[in-house]
PLY file of the C-alpha trace (Angstrom):
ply
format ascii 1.0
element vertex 118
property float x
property float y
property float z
element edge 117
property int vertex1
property int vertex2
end_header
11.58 2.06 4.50
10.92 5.49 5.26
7.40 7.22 4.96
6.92 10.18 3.09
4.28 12.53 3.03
3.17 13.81 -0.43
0.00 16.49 -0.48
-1.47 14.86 2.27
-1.09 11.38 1.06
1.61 9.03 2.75
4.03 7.37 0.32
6.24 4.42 1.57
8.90 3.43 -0.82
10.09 -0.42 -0.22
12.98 -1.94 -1.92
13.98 -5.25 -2.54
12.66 -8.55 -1.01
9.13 -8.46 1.06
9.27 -12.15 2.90
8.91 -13.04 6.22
11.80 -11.69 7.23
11.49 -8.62 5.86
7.60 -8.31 6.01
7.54 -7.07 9.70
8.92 -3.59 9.02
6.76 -3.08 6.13
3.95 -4.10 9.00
5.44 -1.71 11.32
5.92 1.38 9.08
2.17 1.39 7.87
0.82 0.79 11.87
3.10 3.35 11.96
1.50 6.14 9.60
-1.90 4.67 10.50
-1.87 5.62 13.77
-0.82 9.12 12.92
-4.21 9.52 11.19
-2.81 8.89 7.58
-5.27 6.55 5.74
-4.31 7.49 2.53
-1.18 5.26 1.86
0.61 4.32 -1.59
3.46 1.94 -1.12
5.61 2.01 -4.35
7.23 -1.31 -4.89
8.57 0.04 -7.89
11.67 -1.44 -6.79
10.97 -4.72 -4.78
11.77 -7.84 -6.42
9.72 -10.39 -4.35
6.84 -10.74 -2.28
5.26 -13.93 -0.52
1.98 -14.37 1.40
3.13 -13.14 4.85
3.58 -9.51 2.76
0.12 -9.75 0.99
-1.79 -10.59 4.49
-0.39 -7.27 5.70
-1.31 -5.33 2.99
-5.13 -6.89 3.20
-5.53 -6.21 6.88
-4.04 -2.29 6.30
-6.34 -2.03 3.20
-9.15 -3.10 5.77
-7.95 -0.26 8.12
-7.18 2.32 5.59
-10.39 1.73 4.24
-12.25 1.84 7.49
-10.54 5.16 8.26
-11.99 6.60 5.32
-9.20 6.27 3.33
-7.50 3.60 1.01
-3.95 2.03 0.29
-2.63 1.80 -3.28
0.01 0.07 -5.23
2.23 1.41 -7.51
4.23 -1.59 -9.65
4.85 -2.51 -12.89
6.86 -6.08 -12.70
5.63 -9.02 -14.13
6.05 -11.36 -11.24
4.29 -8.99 -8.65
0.94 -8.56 -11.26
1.15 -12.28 -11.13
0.82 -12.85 -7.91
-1.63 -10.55 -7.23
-3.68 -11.72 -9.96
-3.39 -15.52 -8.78
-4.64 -14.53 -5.01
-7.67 -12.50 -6.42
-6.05 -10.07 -4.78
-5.26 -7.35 -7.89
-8.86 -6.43 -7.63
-8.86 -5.44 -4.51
-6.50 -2.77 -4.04
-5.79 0.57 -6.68
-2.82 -0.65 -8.27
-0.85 2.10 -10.72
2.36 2.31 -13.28
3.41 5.17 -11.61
3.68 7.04 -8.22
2.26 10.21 -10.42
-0.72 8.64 -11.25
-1.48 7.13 -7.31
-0.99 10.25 -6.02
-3.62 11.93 -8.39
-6.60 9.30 -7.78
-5.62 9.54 -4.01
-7.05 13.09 -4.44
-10.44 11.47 -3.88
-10.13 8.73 -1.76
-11.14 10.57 1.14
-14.60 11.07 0.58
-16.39 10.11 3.87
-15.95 10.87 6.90
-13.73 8.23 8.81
-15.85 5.50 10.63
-15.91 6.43 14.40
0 1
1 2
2 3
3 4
4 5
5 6
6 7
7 8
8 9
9 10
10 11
11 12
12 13
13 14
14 15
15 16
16 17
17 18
18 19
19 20
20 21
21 22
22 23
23 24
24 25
25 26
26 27
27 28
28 29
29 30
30 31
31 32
32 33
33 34
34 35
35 36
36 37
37 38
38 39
39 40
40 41
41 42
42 43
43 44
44 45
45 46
46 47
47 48
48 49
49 50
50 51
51 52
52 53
53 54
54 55
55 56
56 57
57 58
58 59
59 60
60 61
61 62
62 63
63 64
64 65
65 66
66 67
67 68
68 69
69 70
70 71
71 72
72 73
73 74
74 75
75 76
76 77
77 78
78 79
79 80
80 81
81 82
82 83
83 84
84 85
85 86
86 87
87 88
88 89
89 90
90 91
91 92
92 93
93 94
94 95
95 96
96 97
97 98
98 99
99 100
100 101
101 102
102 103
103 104
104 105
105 106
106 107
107 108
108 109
109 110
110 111
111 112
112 113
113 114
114 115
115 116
116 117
């Protein structure tokens, strides 16, 4: 997992299984980014095959942060099993989710509307 920084918007790409063993990097890369003053984040999971709950709590509390920043934190999938789970935790309307990294990196354009929160 290595941040990337894309016309002002930071891009994490993560690969393979998100679990509770894995989770904690994800978790540490995005404190990571945060704390450099990015708070608009896409993570493109375009290529992870699995996520549990430990993986979706991060994501809520860094939405919760992004968003308080100013900013927001996207999604970028298009697998079955990862639109199923966040549809069964409620949790698909919550976040910008998109087919492509393309596409999240255009609406992230105007995510930053409002001054951050001080």
């Amino acid at each position: 997992m290595s941040p990337r920084v894309v016309g002002g918007v930071a891009v994490l790409d993560v690969a393979g299984e998100l679990d509770l063993y894995t989770s904690p990097k994800l978790k540490d890369a995005l404190k990571g980014l945060l704390s450099e003053g990015h708070a608009r984040l896409i993570i493109n999971l375009s290529d992870t095959t699995y996520m549990d709950s430990t993986t979706l709590r991060i994501l809520t509390a860094v939405q919760q942060q992004a968003r308080e920043a100013g900013g927001n934190l996207g999604l970028v999938y298009t697998q079955p099993s990862i639109d199923r789970l966040m549809t069964i935790t409620g949790l698909k309307d919550l976040f910008p989710i998109f087919p492509s990294e393309a596409a999240a990196l255009e609406a992230a354009k105007a995510w930053m509307t409002a001054p951050p929160k001080t």
